[in-house]
HTML snippet that shows the backbone in 3Dmol.js (N, CA, C, O; Angstrom):
<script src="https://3Dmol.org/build/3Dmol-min.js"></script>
<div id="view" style="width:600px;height:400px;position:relative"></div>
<script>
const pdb = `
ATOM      1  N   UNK A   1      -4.242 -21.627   7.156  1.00  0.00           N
ATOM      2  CA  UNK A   1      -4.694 -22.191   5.892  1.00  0.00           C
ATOM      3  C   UNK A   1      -3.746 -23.298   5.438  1.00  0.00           C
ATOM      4  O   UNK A   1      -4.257 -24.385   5.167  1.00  0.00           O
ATOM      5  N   UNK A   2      -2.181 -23.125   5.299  1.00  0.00           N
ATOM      6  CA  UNK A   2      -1.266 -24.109   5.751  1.00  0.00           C
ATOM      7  C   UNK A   2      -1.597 -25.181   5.837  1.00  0.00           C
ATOM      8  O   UNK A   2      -1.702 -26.118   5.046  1.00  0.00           O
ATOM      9  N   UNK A   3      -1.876 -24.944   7.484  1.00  0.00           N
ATOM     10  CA  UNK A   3      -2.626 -26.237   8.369  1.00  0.00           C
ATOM     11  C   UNK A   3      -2.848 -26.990   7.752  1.00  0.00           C
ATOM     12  O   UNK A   3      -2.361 -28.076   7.435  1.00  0.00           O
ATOM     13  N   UNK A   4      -4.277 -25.987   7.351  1.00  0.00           N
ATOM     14  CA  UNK A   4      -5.731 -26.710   7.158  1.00  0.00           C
ATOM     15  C   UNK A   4      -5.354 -27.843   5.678  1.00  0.00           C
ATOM     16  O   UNK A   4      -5.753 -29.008   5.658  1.00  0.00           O
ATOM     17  N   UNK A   5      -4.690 -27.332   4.752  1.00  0.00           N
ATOM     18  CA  UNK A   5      -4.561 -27.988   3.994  1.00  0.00           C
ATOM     19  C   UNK A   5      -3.514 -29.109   3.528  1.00  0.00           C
ATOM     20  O   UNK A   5      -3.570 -29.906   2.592  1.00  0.00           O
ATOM     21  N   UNK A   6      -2.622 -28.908   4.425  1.00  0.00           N
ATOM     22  CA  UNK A   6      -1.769 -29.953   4.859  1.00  0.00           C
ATOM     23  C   UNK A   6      -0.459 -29.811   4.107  1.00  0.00           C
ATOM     24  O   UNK A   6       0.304 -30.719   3.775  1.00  0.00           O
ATOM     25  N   UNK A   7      -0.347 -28.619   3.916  1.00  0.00           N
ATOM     26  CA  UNK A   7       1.160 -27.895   3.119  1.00  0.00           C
ATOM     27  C   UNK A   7       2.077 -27.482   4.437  1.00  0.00           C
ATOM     28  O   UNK A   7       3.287 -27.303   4.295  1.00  0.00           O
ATOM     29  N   UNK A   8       1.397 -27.335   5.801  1.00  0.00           N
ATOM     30  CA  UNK A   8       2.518 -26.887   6.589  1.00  0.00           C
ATOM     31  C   UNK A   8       2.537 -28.258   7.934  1.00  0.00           C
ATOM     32  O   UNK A   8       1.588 -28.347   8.712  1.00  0.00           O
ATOM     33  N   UNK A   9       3.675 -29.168   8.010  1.00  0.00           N
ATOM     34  CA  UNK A   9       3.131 -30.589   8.366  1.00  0.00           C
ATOM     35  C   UNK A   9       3.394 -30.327   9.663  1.00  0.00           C
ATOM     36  O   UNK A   9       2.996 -31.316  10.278  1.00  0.00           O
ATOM     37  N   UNK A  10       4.040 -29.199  10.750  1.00  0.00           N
ATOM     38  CA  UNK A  10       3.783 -29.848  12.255  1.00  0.00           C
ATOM     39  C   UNK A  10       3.689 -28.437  12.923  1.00  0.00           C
ATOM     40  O   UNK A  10       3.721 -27.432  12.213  1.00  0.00           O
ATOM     41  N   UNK A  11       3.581 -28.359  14.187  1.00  0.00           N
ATOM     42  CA  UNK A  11       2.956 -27.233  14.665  1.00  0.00           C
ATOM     43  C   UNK A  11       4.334 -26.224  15.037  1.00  0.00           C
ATOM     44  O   UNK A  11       4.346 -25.081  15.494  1.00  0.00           O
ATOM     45  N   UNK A  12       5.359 -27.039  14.688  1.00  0.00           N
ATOM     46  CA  UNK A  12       6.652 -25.721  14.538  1.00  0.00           C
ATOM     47  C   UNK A  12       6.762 -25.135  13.740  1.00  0.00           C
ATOM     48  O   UNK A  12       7.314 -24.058  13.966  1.00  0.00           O
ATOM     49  N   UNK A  13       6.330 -25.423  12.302  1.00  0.00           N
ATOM     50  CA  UNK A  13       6.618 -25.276  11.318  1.00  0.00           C
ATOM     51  C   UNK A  13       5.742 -23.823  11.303  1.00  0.00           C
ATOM     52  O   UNK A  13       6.227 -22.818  10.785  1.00  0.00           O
ATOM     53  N   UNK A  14       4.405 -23.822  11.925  1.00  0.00           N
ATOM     54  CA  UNK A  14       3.157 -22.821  11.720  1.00  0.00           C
ATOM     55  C   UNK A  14       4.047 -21.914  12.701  1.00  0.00           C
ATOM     56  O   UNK A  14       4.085 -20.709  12.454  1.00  0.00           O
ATOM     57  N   UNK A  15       4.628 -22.317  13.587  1.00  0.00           N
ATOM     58  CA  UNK A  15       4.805 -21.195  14.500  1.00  0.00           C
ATOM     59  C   UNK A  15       5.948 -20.332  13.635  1.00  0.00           C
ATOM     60  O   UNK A  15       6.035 -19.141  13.931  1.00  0.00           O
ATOM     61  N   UNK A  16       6.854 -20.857  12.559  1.00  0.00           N
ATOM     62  CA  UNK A  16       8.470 -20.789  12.233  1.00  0.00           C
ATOM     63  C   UNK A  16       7.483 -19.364  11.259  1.00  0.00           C
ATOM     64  O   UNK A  16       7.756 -18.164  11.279  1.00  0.00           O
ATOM     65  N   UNK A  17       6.394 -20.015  10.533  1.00  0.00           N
ATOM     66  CA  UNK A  17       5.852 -18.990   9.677  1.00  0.00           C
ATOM     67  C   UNK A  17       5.139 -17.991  10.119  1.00  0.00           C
ATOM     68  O   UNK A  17       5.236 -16.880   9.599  1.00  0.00           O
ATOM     69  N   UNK A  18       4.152 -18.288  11.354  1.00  0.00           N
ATOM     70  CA  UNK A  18       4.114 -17.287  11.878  1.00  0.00           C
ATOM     71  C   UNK A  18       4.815 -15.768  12.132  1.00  0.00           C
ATOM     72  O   UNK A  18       4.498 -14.651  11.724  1.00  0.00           O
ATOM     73  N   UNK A  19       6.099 -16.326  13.139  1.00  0.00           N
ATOM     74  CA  UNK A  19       7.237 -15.220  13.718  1.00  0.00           C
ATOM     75  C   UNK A  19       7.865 -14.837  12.615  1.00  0.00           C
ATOM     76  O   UNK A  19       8.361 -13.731  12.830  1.00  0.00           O
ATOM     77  N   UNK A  20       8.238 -15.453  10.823  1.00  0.00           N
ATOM     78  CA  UNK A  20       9.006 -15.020  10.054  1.00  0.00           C
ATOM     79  C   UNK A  20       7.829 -14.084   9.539  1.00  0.00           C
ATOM     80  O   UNK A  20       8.306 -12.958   9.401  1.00  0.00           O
ATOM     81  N   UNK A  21       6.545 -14.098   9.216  1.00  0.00           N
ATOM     82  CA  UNK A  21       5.668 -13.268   8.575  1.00  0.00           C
ATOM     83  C   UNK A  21       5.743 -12.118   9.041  1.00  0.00           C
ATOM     84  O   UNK A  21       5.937 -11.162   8.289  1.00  0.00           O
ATOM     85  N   UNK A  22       5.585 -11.946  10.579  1.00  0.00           N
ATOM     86  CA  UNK A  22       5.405 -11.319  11.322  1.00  0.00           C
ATOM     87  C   UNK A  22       6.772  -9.877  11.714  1.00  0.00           C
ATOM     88  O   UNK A  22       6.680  -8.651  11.755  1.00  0.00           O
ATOM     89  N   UNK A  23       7.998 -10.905  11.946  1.00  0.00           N
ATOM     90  CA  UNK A  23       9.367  -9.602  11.117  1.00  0.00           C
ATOM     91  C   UNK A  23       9.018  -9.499  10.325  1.00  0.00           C
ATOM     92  O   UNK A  23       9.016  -8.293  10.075  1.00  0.00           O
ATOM     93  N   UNK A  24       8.600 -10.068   9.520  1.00  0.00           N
ATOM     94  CA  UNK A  24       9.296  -9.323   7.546  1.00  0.00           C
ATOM     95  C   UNK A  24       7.791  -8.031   7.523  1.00  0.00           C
ATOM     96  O   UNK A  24       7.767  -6.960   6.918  1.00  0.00           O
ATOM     97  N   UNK A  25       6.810  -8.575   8.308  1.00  0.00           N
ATOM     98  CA  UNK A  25       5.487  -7.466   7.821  1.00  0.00           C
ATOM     99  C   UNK A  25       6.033  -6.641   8.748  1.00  0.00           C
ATOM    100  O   UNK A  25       5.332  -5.672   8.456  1.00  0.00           O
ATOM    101  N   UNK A  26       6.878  -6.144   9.836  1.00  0.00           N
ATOM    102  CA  UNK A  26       7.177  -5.367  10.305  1.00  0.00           C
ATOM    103  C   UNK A  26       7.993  -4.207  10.123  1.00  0.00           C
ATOM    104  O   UNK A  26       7.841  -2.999  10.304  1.00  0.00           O
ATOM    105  N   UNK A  27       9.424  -5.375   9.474  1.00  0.00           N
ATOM    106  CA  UNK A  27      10.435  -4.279   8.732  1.00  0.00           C
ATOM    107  C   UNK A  27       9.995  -3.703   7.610  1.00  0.00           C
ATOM    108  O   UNK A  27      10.614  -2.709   7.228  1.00  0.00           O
ATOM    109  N   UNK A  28       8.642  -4.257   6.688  1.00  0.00           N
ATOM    110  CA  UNK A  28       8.276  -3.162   5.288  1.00  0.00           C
ATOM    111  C   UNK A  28       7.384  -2.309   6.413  1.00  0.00           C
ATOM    112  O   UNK A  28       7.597  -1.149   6.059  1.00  0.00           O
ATOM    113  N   UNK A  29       6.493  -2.248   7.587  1.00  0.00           N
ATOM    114  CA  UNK A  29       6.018  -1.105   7.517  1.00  0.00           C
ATOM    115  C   UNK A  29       7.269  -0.061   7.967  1.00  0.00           C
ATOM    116  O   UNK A  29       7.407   1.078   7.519  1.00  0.00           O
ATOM    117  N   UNK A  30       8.077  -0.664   8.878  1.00  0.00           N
ATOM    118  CA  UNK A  30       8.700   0.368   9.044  1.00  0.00           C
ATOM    119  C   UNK A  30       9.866   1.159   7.940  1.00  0.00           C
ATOM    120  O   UNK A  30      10.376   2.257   8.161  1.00  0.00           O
ATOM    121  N   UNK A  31      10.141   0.227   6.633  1.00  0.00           N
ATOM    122  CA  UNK A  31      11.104   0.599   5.837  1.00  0.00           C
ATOM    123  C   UNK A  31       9.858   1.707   5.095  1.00  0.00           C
ATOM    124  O   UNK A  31      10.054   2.906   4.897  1.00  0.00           O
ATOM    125  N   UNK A  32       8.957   1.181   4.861  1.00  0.00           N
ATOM    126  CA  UNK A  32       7.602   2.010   4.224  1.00  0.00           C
ATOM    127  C   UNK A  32       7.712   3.505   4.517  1.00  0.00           C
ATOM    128  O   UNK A  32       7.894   4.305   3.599  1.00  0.00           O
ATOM    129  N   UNK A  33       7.611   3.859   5.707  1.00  0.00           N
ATOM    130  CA  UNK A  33       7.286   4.464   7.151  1.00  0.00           C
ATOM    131  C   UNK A  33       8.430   5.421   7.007  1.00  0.00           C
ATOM    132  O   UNK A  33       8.135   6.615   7.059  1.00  0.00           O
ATOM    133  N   UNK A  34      10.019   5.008   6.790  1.00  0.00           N
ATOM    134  CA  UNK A  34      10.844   6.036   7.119  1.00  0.00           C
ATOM    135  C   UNK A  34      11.687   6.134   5.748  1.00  0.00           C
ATOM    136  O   UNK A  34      12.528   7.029   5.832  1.00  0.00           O
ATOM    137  N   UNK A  35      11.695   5.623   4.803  1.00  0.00           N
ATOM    138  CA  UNK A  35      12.675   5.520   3.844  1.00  0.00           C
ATOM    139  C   UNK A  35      12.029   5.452   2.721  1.00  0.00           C
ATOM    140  O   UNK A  35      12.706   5.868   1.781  1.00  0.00           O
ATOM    141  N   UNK A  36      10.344   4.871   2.268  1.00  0.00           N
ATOM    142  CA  UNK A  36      10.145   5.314   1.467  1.00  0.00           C
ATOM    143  C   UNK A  36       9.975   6.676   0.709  1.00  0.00           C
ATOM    144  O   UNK A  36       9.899   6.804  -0.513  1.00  0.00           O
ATOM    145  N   UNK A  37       9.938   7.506   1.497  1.00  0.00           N
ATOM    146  CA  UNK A  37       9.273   8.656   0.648  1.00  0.00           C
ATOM    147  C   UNK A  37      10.148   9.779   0.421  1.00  0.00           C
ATOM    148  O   UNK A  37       9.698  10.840  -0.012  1.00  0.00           O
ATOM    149  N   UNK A  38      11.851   9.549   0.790  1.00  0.00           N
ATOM    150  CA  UNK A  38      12.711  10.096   0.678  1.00  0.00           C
ATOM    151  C   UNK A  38      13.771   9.186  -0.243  1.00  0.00           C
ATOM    152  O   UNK A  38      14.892   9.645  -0.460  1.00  0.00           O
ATOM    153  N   UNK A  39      13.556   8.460  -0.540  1.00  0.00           N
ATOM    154  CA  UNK A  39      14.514   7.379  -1.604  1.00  0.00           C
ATOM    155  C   UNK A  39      13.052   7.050  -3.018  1.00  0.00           C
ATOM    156  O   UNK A  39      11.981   6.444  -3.044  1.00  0.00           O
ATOM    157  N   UNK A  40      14.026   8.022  -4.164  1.00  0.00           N
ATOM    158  CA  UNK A  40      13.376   7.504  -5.353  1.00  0.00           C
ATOM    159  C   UNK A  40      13.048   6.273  -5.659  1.00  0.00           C
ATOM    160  O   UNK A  40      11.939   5.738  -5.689  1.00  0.00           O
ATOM    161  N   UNK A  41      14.064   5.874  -5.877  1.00  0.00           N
ATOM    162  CA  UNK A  41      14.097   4.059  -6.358  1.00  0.00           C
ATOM    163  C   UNK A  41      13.143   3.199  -5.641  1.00  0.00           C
ATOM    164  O   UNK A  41      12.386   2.407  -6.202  1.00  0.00           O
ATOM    165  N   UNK A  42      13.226   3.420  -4.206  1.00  0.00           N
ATOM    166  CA  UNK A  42      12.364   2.523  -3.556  1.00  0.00           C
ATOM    167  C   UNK A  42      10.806   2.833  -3.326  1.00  0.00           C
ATOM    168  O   UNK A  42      10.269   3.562  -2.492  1.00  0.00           O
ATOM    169  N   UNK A  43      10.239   2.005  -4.382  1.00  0.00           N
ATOM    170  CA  UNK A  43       8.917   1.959  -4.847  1.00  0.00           C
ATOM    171  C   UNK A  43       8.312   0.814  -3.612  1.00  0.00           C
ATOM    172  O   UNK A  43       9.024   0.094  -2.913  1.00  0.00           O
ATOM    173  N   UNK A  44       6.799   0.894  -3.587  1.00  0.00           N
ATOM    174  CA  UNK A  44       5.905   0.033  -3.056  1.00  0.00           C
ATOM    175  C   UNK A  44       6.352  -1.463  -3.359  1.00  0.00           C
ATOM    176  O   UNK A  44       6.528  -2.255  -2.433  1.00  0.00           O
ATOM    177  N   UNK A  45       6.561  -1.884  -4.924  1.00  0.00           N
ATOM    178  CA  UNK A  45       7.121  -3.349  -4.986  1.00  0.00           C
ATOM    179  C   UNK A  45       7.841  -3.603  -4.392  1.00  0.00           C
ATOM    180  O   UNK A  45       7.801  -4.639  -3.728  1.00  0.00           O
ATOM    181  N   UNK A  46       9.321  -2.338  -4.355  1.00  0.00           N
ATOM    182  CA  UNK A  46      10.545  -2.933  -4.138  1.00  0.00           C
ATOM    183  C   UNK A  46       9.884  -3.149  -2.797  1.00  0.00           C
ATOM    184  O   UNK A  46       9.926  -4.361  -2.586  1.00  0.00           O
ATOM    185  N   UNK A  47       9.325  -2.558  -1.849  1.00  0.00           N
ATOM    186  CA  UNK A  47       9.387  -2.739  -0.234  1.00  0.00           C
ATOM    187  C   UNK A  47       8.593  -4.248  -0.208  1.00  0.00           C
ATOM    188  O   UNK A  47       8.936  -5.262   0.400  1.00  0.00           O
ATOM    189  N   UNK A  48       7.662  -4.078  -0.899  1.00  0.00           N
ATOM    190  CA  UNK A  48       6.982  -5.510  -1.075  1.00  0.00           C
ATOM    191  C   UNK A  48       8.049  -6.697  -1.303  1.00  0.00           C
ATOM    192  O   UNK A  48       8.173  -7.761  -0.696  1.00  0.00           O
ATOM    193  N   UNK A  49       8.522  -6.347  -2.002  1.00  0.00           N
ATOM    194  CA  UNK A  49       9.626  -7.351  -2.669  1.00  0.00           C
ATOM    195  C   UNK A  49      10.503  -7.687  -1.409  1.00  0.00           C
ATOM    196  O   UNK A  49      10.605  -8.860  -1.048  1.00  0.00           O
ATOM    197  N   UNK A  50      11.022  -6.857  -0.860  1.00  0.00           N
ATOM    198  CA  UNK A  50      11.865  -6.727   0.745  1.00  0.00           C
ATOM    199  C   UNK A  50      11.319  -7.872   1.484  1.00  0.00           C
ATOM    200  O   UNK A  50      11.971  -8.865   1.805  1.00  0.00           O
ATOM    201  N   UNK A  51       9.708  -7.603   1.804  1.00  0.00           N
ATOM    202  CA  UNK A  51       9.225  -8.250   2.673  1.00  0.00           C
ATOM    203  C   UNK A  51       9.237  -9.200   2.645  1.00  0.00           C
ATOM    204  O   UNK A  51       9.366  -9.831   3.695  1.00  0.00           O
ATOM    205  N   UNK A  52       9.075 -10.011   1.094  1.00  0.00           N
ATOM    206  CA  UNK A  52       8.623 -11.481   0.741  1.00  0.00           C
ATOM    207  C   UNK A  52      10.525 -11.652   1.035  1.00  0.00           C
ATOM    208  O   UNK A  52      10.566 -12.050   2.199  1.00  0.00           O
ATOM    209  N   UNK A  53      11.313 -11.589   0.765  1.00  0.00           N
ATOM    210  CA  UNK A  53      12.551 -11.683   0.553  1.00  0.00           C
ATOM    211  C   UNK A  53      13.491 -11.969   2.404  1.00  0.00           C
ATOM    212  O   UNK A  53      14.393 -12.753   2.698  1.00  0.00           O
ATOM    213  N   UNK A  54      12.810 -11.030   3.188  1.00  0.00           N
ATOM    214  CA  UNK A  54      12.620 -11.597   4.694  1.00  0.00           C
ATOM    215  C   UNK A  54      12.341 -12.101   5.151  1.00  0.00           C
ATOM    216  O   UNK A  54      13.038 -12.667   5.993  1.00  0.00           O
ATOM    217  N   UNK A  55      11.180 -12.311   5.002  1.00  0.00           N
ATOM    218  CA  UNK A  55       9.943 -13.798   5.334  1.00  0.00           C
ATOM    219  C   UNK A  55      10.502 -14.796   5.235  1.00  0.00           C
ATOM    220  O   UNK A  55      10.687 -15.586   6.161  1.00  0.00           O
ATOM    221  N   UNK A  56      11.035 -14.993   3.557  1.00  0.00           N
ATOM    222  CA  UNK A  56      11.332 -16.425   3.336  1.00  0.00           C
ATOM    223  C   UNK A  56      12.596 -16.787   4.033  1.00  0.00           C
ATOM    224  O   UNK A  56      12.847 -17.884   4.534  1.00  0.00           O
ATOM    225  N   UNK A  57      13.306 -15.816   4.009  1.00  0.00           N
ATOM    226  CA  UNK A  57      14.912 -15.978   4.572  1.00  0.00           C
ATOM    227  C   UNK A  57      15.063 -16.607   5.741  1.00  0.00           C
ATOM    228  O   UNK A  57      15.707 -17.627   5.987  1.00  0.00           O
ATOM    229  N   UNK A  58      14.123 -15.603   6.779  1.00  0.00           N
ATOM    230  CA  UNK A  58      13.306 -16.205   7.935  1.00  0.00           C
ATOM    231  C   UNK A  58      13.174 -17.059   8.082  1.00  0.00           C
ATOM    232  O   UNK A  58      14.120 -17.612   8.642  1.00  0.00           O
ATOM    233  N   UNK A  59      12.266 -17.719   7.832  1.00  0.00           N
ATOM    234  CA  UNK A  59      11.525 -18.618   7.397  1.00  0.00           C
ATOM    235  C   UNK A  59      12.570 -19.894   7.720  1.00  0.00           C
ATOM    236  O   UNK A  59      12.595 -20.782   8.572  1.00  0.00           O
ATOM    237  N   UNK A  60      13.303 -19.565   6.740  1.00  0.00           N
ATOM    238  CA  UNK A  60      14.379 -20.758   5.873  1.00  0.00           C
ATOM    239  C   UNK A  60      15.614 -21.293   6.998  1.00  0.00           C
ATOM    240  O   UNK A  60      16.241 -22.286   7.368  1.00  0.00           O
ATOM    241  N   UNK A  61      15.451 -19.981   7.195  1.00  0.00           N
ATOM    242  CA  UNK A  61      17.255 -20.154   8.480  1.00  0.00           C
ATOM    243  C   UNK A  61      16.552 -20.575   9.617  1.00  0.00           C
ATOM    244  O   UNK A  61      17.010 -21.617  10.087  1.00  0.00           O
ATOM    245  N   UNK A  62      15.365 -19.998  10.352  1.00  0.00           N
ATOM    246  CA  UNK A  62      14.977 -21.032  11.490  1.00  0.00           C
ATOM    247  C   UNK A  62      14.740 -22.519  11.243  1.00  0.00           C
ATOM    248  O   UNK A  62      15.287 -23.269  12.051  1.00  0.00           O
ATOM    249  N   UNK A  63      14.009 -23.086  10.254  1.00  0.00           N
ATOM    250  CA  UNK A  63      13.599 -24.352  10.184  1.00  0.00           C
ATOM    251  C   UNK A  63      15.126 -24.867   9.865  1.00  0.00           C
ATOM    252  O   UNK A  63      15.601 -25.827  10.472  1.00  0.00           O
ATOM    253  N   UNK A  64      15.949 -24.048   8.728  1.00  0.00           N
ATOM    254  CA  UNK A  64      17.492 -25.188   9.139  1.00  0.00           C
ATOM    255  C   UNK A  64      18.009 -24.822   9.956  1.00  0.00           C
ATOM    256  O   UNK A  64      18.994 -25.552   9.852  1.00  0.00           O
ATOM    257  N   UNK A  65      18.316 -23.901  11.262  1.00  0.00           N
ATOM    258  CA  UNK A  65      18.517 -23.997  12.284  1.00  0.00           C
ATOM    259  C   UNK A  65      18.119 -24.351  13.221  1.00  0.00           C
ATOM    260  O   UNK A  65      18.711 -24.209  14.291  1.00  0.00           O
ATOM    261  N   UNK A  66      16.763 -25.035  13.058  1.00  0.00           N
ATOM    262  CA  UNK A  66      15.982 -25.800  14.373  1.00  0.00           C
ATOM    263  C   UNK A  66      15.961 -27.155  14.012  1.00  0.00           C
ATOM    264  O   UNK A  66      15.394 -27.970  14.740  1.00  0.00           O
ATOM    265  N   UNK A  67      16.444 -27.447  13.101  1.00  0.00           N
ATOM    266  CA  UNK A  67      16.536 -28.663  12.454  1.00  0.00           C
ATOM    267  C   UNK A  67      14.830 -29.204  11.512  1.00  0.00           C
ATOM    268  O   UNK A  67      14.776 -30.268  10.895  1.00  0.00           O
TER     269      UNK A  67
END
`;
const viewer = $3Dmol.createViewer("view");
viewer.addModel(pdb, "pdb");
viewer.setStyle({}, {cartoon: {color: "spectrum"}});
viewer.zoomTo();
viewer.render();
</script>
């Protein structure tokens, strides 16, 4: 959708978001999976919150590390 609309401008960039979506949706199922339901505090947001918080990090450190 990116792409399509011309917010994500070259085909590294789709791939950078791709592979960062793709950890961060991985580590909430698995933080979901083993740690939610034995840790009070950590609610559905917070893991949500985790995820978006990986993604972008992701995200961020490959494209300034790939230049």
């Amino acid at each position: 959708l990116g792409w399509g609309l011309g917010l994500v401008s070259s085909p590294l960039a789709v791939g950078i978001c791709v592979l960062a979506a793709l950890v961060a949706t991985s580590l909430e199922s698995w933080v979901g999976a083993t740690w939610q339901g034995s840790i009070p505090w950590l609610t559905n947001e917070m893991v949500n919150g985790l995820n978006v918080l990986t993604g972008a990090a992701i995200a961020v450190g490959l494209a300034y590390g790939l230049g």
